[in-house]
C-alpha positions as CSV (number, residue, x, y, z in Angstrom):
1,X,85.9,182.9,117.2
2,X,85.6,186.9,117.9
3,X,89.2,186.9,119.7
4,X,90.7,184.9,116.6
5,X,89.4,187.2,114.2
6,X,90.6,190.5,116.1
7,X,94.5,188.3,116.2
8,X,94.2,187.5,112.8
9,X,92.6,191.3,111.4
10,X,95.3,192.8,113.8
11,X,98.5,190.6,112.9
12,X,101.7,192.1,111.3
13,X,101.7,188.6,109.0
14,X,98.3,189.5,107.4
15,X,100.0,191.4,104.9
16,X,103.1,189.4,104.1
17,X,100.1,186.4,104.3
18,X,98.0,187.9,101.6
19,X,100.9,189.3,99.6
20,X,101.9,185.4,98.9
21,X,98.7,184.2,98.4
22,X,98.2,186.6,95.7
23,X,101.4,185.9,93.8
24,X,100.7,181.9,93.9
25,X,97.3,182.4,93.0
26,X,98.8,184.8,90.1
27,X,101.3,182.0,89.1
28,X,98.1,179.3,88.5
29,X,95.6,181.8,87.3
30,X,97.8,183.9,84.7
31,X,99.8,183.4,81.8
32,X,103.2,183.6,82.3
33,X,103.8,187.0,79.8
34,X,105.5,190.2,80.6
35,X,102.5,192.0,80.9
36,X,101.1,189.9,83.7
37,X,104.6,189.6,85.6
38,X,104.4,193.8,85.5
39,X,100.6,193.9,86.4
40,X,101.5,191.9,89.5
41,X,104.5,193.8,90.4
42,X,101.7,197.1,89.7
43,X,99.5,195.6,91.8
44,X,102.1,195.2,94.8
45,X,103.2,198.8,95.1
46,X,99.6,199.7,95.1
47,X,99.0,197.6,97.9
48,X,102.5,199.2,99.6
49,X,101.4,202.5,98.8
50,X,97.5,201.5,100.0
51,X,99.3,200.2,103.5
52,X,101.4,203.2,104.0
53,X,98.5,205.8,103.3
54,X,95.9,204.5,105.3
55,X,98.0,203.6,108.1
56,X,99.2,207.2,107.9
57,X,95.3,208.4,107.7
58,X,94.6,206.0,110.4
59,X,91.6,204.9,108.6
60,X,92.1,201.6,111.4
61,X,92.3,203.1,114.8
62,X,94.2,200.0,115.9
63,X,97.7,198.5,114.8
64,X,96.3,197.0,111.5
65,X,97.5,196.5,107.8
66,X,93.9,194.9,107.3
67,X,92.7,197.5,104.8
68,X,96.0,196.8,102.3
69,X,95.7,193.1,103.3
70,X,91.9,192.9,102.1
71,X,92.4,195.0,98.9
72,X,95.2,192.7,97.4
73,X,93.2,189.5,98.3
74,X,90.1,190.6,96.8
75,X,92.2,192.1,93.5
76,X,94.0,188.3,93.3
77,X,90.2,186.5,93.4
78,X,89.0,188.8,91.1
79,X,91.7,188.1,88.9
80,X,88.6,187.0,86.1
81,X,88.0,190.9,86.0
82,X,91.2,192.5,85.8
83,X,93.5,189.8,83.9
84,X,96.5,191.5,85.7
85,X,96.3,193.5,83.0
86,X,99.1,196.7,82.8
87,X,96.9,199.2,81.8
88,X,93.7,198.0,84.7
89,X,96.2,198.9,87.1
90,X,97.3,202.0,86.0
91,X,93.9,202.9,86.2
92,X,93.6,202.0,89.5
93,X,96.9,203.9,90.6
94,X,95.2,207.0,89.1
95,X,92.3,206.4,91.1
96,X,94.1,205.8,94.5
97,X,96.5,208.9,93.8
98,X,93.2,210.6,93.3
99,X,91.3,209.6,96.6
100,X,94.3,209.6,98.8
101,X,95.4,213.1,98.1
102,X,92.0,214.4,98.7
103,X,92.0,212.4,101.6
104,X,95.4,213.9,102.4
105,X,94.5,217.2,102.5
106,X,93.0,217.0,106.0
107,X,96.6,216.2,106.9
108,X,98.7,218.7,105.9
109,X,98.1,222.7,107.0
110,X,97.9,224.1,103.1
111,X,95.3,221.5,101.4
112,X,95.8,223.2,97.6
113,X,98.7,220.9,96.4
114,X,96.8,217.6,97.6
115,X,93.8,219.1,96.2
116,X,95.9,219.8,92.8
117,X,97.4,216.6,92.8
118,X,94.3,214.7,93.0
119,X,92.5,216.7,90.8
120,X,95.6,215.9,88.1
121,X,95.0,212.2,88.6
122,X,91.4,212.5,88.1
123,X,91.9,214.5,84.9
124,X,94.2,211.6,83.6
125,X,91.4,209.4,84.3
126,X,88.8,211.5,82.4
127,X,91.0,211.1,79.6
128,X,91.1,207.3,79.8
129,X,87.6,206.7,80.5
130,X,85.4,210.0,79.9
131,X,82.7,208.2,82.2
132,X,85.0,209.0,85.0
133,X,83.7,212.3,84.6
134,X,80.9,211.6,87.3
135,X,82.9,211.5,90.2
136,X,83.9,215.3,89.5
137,X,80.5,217.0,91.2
138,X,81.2,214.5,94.5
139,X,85.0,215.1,94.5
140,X,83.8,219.0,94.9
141,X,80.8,218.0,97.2
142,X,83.6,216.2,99.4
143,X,85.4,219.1,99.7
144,X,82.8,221.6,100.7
145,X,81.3,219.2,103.7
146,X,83.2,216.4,104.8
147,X,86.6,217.2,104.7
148,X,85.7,221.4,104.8
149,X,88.7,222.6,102.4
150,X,86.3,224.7,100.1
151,X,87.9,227.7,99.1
152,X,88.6,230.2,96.1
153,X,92.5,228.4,96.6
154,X,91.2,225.0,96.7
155,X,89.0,226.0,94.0
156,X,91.6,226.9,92.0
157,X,93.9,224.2,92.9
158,X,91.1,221.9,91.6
159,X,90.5,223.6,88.4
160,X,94.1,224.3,87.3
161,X,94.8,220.4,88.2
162,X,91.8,219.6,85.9
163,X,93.5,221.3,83.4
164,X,97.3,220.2,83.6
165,X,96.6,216.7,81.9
166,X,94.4,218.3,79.0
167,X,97.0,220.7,78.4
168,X,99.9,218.0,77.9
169,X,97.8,216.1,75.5
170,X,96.8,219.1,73.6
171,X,100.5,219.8,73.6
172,X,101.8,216.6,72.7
173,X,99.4,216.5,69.8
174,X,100.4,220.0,68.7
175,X,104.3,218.4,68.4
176,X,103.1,215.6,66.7
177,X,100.6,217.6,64.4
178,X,97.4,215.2,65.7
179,X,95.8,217.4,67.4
180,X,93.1,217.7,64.8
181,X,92.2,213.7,64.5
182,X,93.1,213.4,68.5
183,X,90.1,216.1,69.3
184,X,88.0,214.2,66.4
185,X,88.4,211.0,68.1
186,X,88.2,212.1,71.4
187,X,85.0,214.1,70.9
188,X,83.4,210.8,69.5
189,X,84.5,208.9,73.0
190,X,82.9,212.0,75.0
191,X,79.2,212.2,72.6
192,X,78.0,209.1,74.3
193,X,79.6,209.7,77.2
194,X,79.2,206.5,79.0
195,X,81.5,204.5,76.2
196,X,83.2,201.7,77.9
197,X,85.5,200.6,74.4
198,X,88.5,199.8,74.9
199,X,91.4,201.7,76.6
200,X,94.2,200.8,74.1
201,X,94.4,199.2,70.6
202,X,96.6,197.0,72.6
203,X,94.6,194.6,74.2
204,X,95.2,191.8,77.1
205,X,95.1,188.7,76.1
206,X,93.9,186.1,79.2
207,X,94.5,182.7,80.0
208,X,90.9,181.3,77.5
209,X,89.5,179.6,81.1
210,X,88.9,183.3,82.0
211,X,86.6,183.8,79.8
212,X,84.5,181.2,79.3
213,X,81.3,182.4,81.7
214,X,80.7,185.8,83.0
215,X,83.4,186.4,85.6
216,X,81.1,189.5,87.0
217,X,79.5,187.1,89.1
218,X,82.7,187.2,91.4
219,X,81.7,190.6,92.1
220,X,78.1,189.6,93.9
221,X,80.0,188.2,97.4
222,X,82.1,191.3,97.4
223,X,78.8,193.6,97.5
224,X,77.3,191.8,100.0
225,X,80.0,192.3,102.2
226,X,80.9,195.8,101.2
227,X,77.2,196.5,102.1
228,X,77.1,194.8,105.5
229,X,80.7,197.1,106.3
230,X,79.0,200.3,105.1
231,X,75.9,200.1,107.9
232,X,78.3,199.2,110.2
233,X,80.6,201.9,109.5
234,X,77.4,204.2,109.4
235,X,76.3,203.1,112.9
236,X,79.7,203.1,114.4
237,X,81.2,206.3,112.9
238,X,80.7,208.2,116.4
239,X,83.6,205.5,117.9
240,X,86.1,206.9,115.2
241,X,87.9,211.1,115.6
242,X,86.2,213.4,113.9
243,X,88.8,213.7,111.1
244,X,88.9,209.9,110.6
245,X,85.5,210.0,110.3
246,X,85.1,212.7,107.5
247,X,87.6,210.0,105.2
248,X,85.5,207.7,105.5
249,X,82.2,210.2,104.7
250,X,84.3,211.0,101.2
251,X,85.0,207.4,100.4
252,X,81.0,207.1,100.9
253,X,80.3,210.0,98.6
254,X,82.5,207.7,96.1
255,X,81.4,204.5,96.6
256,X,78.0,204.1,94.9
257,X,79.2,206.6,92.1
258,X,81.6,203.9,91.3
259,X,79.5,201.1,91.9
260,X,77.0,202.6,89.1
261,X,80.2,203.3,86.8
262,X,80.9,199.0,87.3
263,X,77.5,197.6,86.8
264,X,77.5,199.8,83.7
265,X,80.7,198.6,82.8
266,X,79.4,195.0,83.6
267,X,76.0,195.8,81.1
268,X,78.0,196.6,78.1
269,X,81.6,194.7,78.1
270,X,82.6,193.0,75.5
271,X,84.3,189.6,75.7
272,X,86.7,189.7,73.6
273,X,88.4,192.7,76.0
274,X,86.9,191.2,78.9
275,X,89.4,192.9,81.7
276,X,89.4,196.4,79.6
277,X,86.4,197.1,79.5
278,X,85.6,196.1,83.6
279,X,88.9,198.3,84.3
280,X,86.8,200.3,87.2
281,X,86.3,197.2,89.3
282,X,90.0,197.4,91.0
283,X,89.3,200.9,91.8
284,X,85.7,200.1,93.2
285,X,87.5,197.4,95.5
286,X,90.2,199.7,96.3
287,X,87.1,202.3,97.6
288,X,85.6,199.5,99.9
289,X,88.7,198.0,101.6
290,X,88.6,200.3,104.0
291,X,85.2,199.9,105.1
292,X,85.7,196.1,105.1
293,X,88.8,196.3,107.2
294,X,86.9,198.6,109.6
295,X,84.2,196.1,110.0
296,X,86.0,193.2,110.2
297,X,88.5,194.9,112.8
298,X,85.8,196.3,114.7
299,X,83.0,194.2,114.8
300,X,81.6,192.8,118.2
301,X,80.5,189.1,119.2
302,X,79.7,186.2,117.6
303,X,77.7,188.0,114.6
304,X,81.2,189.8,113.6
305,X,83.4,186.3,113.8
306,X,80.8,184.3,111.4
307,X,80.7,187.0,109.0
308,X,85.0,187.3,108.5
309,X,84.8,183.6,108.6
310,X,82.3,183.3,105.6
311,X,84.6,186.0,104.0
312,X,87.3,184.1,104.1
313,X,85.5,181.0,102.9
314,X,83.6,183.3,100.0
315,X,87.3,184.2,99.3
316,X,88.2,180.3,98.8
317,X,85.1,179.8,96.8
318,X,85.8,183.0,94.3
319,X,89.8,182.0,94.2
320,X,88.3,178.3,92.5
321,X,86.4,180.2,89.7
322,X,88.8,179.2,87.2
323,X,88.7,175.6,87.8
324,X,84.7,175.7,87.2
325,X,84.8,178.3,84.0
């Protein structure tokens, strides 16, 4: 059982496996729009882009394209959550520009422009969804112990690329002459704070089956796991190098921020934008693949082969929700 899960975890053809999974299950679960068709095609250069960076990272000290493999199954069950919506996945590309350019910056010799560019991506984010705000303090945190690029150049880096978005919409509302009623609005989004409305006056509409229970419940298997693959990662780290193992310290840091930022999300959606207003979750899965990979790759004896195979059967289970909604 253990030497078919490290084949399987390790293969070349989990990717290309899990890529056509998640287009047939897209072709039963969605509506056949435009929309959907370019959320999928979102999703699949996200995935391309995940396989690439953490290969590149080696966040899997092994031959393995586990992490993107795991991310794009779990985003295709969880269809419920994200509708293959357009706009959920450009949320999530801002979030994985964000974390993999920080990441990056342990790989290259000058960390500022990583540093700027993630700090850009998170600004576009604070603009979409102020609540995003809270992962600020632990982006800096990250860089001052983990990955150990705090400087007045980082520092900077980070500020200015803060800034840059702000600065375009200020602009663009200067041209337009909105800046008054943009500021007006956007100062009512930022009072509460925590306001999980919608992203756009131009709302996804889902296949009606989607929406008939709470689809958040798909989100319970997924913790249980991403729990078990965060002790293990925690009581493994010492088998990984030192700079693999400060990654996976600043996708810790992130993790439970983003958890928080879902279950709130998950407290006060509305049903009527269902996938809108859980737009986070992608990002949140997107944080835990890698652990999940790890653990799944790594994991010793018997204990290790039951748990990937009840994965892959809690996978099965969550890819039927529609038919029981």
């Amino acid at each position: 059982m253990a030497s078919l899960k490290l084949q399987i975890t390790t293969s070349m053809a989990m990717l290309p496996v899990s890529i056509v999974i998640a287009v047939l299950l897209w072709l039963w679960q969605a509506p056949f729009t435009t929309e959907s068709a370019l959320g999928l095609l979102s999703l699949l250069v996200i995935t391309l882009v995940l396989r690439w960076g953490s290969n590149t990272l080696q966040l899997i000290r092994v031959r393995s394209w586990a992490v993107s493999s795991i991310f794009i199954m779990l985003m295709a069950v969880c269809a419920p959550l994200h509708g293959w919506s357009l706009e959920v996945m450009g949320i999530t590309a801002l979030y994985m520009v964000h974390i993999g350019a920080l990441l990056f910056s342990t790989y290259v010799p000058r960390p500022q422009l990583p540093v700027f560019v993630s700090a850009v991506a998170l600004g576009c984010l604070t603009i979409v969804l102020p609540q995003t705000a809270w992962l600020l303090p632990f982006c800096a945190v990250t860089m001052m112990v983990p990955l150990r690029i705090w400087s007045a150049r980082s520092l900077a880096a980070l500020i200015l690329g803060l800034l840059f978005p702000y600065e375009l919409w200020a602009a663009w509302h200067i041209v337009q002459g909105t800046l008054v009623e943009a500021a007006t609005a956007f100062a009512d989004t930022i009072i509460p704070f925590f306001s999980f409305g919608e992203i756009s006056e131009k709302g996804f509409a889902p296949h009606s089956s989607f929406l008939t229970h709470n689809p958040s419940i798909l989100l319970v298997p997924v913790l249980l796991f991403a729990i078990l693959s965060l002790v293990h990662s925690m009581r493994s780290s010492m088998d990984d190098k030192i700079s693999t193992r400060m990654r996976y310290i600043a996708l810790l840091l992130q993790w439970p921020v983003l958890l928080v930022l879902v279950a709130l999300q998950t407290v006060q959606s509305s049903m009527p934008n269902y996938q809108m207003s859980m737009s986070l979750v992608p990002a949140w899965l997107l944080c835990s693949s890698p652990f999940l990979a790890r653990y799944f790759v790594f994991s010793r004896g018997w204990q290790g082969g039951l748990a990937f195979w009840a994965f892959l059967l809690a996978l099965l289970a969550m890819s039927l929700y529609p038919c029981f909604s």
